[in-house]
C-alpha positions in Angstrom: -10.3 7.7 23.7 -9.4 5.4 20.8 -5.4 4.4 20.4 -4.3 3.5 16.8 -0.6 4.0 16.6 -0.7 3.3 13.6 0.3 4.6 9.8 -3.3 6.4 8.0 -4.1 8.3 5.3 -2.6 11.8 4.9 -6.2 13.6 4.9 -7.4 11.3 8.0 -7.1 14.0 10.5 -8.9 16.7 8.4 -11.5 14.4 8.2 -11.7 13.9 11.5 -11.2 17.2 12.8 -14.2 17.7 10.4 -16.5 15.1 12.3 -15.8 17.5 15.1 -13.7 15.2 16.9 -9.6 15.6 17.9 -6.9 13.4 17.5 -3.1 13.3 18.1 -1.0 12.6 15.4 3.2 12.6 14.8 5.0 12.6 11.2 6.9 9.5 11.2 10.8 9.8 10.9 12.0 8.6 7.3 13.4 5.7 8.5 10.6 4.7 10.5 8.3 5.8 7.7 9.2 2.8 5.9 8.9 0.2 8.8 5.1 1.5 9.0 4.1 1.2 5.3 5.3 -2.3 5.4 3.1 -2.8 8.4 0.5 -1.3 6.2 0.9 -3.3 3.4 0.5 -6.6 5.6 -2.5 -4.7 7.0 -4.4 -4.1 3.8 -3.6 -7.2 2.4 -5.0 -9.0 4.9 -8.1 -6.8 4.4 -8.4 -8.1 0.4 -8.4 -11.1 1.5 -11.3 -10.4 3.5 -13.2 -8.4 1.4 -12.0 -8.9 -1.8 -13.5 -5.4 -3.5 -11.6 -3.1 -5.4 -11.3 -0.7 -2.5 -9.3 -2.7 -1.1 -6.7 -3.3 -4.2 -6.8 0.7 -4.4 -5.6 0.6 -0.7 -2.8 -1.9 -1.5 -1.7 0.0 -4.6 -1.7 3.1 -2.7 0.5 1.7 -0.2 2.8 0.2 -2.5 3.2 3.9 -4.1 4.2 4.9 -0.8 6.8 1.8 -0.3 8.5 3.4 -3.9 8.5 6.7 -2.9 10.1 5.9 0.5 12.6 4.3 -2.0 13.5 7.0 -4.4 10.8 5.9 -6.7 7.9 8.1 -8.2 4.6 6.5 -8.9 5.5 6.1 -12.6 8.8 4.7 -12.1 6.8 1.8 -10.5 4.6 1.5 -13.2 7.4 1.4 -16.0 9.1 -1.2 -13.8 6.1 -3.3 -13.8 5.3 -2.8 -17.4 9.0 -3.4 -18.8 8.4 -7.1 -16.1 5.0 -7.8 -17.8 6.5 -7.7 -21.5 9.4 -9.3 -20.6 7.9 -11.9 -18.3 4.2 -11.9 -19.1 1.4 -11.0 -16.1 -0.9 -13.3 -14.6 -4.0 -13.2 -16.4 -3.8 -16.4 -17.9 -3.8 -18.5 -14.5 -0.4 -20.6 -15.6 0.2 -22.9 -12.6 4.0 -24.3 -13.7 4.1 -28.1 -12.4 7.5 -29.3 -12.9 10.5 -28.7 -15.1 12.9 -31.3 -16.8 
């Protein structure tokens, strides 16, 4: 037996139950709910920094998606916040490194 104890996927039991396997799983109170997708995010992080492959990103993004709804916010409402922040503040793609101010 394996122990995890850990937040997954909300179709990771189906798919193992399909590998003909059991597991043990709980639904996580809300307020707990959000202590574990924080976990998460450190987790998968950590796991782009590894890897560095889009899967990865997806995983972060998904979490993230989670973090908002946990929050009150739809997927969408996290996108318009970071949209309305990337025309008023710009996004990263140009690598600006800001040295000093005077």
């Amino acid at each position: 037996m394996k122990v995890y104890n850990k937040l997954v996927r909300d179709k990771i039991p189906e798919i193992i139950k399909q590998q003909g396997k059991e597991c043990d799983i709980e639904i996580a109170p809300k307020d707990r709910k959000y202590e574990l997708l924080e976990e998460k995010l450190k987790e998968e992080v950590n796991e782009f920094l590894e890897d560095k492959n889009i899967e990865e990103l997806a995983d972060v993004m998904e979490v993230l998606f989670g973090l908002a709804d946990s929050l009150g916010y739809g997927e969408e409402d996290l996108l318009k916040a970071r949209n309305k922040k990337r025309e008023e503040r710009g996004g990263f793609k140009n690598g600006i490194i800001l040295r000093s101010t005077k």
